[in-house]
C-alpha positions as CSV (number, residue, x, y, z in Angstrom):
1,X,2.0,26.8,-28.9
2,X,1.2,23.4,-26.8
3,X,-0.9,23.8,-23.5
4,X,-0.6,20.4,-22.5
5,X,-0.3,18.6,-18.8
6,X,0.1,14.9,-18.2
7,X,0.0,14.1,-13.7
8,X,-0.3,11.2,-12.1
9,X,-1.1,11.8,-8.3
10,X,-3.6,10.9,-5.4
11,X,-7.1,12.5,-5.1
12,X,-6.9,14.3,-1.7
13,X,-10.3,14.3,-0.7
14,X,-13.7,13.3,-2.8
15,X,-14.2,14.7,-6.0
16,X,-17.1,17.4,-5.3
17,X,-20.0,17.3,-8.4
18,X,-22.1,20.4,-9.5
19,X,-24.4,21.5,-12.2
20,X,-24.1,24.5,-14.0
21,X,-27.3,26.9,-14.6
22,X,-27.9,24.5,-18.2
23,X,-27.4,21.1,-16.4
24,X,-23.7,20.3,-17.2
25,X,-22.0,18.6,-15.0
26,X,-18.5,20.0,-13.9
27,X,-16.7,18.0,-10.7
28,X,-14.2,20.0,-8.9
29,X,-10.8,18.2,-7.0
30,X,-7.4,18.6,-6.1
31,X,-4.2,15.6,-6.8
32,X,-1.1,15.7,-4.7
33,X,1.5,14.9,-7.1
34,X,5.3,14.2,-5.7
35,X,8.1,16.1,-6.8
36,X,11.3,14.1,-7.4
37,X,14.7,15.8,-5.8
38,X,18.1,13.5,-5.9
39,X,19.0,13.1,-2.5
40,X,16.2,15.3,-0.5
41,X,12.9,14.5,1.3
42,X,10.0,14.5,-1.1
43,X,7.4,16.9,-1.5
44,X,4.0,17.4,-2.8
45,X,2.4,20.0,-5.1
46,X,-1.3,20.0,-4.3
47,X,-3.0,20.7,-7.8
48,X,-6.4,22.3,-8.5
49,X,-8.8,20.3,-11.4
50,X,-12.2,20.6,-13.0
51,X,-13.8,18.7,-15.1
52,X,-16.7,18.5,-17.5
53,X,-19.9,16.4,-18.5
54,X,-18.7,12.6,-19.0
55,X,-15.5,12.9,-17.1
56,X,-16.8,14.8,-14.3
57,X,-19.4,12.1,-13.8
58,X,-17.3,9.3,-13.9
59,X,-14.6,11.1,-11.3
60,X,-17.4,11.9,-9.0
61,X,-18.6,8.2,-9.2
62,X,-15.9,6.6,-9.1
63,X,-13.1,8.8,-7.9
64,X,-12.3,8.3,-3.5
65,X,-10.0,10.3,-1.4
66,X,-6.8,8.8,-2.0
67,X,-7.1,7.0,-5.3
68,X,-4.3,6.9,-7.6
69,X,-5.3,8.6,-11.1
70,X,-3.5,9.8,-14.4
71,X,-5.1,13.1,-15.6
72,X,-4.6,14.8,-19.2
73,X,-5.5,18.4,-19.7
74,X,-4.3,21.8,-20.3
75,X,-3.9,24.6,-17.5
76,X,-6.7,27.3,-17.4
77,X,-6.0,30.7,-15.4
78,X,-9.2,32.7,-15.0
79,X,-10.2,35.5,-12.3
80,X,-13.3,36.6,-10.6
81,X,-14.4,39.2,-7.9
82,X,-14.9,37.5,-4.5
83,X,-17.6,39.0,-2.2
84,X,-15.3,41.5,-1.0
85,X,-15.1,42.7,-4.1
86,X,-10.9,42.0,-4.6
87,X,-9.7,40.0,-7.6
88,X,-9.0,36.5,-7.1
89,X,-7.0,34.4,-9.8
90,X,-7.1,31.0,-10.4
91,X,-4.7,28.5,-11.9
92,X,-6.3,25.0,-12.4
93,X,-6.0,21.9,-14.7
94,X,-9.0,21.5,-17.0
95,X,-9.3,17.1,-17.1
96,X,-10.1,16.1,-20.8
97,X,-9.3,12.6,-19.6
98,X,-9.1,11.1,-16.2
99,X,-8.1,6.9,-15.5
100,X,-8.0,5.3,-12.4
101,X,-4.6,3.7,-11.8
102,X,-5.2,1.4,-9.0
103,X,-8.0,-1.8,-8.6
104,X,-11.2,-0.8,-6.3
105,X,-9.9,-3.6,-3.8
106,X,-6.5,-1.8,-3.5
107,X,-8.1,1.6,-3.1
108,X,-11.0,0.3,-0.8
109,X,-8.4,-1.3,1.2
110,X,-6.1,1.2,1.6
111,X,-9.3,3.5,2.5
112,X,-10.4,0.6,5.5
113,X,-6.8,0.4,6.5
114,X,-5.9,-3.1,5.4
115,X,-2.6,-2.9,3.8
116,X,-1.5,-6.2,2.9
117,X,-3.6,-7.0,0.1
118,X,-2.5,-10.5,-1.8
119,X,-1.2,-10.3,-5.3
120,X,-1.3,-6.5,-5.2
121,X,2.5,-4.7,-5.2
122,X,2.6,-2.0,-2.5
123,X,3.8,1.4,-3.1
124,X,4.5,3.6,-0.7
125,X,2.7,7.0,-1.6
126,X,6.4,9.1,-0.7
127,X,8.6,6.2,-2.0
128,X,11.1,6.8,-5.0
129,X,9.5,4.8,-8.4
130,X,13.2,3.8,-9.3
131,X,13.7,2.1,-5.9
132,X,10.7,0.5,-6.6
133,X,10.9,-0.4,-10.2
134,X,14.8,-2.0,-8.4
135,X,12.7,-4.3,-5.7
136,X,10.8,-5.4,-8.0
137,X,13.5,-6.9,-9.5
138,X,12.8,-5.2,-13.2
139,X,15.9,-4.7,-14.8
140,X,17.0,-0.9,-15.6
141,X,17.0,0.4,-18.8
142,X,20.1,2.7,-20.4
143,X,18.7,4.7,-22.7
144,X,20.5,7.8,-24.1
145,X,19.2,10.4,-26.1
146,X,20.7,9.1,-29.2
147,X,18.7,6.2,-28.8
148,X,15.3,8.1,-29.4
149,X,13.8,8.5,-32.8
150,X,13.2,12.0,-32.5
C-alpha cells in the first residue's frame, strides 16, 4: 500500500512553531492548493500540515504567509477528545520534506505589495499553468501514454 502526497500550494498564514513535552520541534500550517476544472472558475482546497524537528524549523524560519512551497508527505488521520469531551478527527499531511518555490525578493515583494519585480515571471496565484506555460512562449509537449516507459 503507498501513502504518499506530493502539493504544491501557498502558505496561508505563518507557519506556527511548538515544542513538545521532550523539546522536538513540530510547526503546524495550512497550503491552499488550486484545483484544476476545464472550463470553470478555480477553487482552492485549504490543506492542514505538521511537521517535525529539522523541517519544522526550517518552515517556521523561513516559511511567510503566502509563500509558494512543494511539500512531500503522507496523510495522517488521528482523533482526540476536545474539552467538551466529543470526538474530534483530524486529517492532515505529515511534511517529510518541504522547499520553497519562489526567491525571498519575489515573496517579500509580493508580501509589501510591489508586484512588478524585474527578471522575475509573474504568476497569477488563480491563473491556469498551461496558459501560462503558452505566454511564456514554451512550446507544448504531446505526450501519450505510449510514450512512457512504464
Amino acid at each position: 500500500m503507498i501513502n504518499r502526497v506530493v502539493l504544491v500550494g501557498r502558505l496561508t498564514k505563518e507557519p506556527v512553531l511548538r515544542k513538545t513535552q521532550s523539546n522536538t520541534s513540530v510547526a503546524s500550517f495550512t497550503c491552499a492548493v488550486n484545483r484544476r476544472f476545464q472550463n470553470q472558475d478555480q477553487q482552492a482546497d485549504f490543506i492542514n500540515c505538521v511537521s517535525w524537528n529539522r523541517t519544522a524549523e526550517f518552515i517556521s524560519q523561513y516559511g511567510r504567509k503566502g509563500a509558494l512551497v512543494g511539500i512531500e508527505g503522507r496523510i495522517q488521520t488521528r482523533s482526540y477528545d476536545d474539552a467538551s469531551g466529543k470526538k474530534v478527527y483530524v486529517t492532515e499531511v505529515v511534511c517529510d520534506s518541504i522547499q520553497l518555490l519562489e526567491s525571498k525578493a519575489v515573496n517579500e515583494s509580493r508580501n509589501s505589495g510591489d508586484i512588478n519585480m524585474p527578471n522575475e515571471p509573474q504568476m497569477d496565484y488563480y491563473s491556469n499553468q498551461e496558459e501560462y506555460v503558452e505566454d511564456l512562449g514554451s512550446p507544448s509537449l504531446d505526450i501519450s501514454s505510449d510514450d512512457l516507459p512504464f
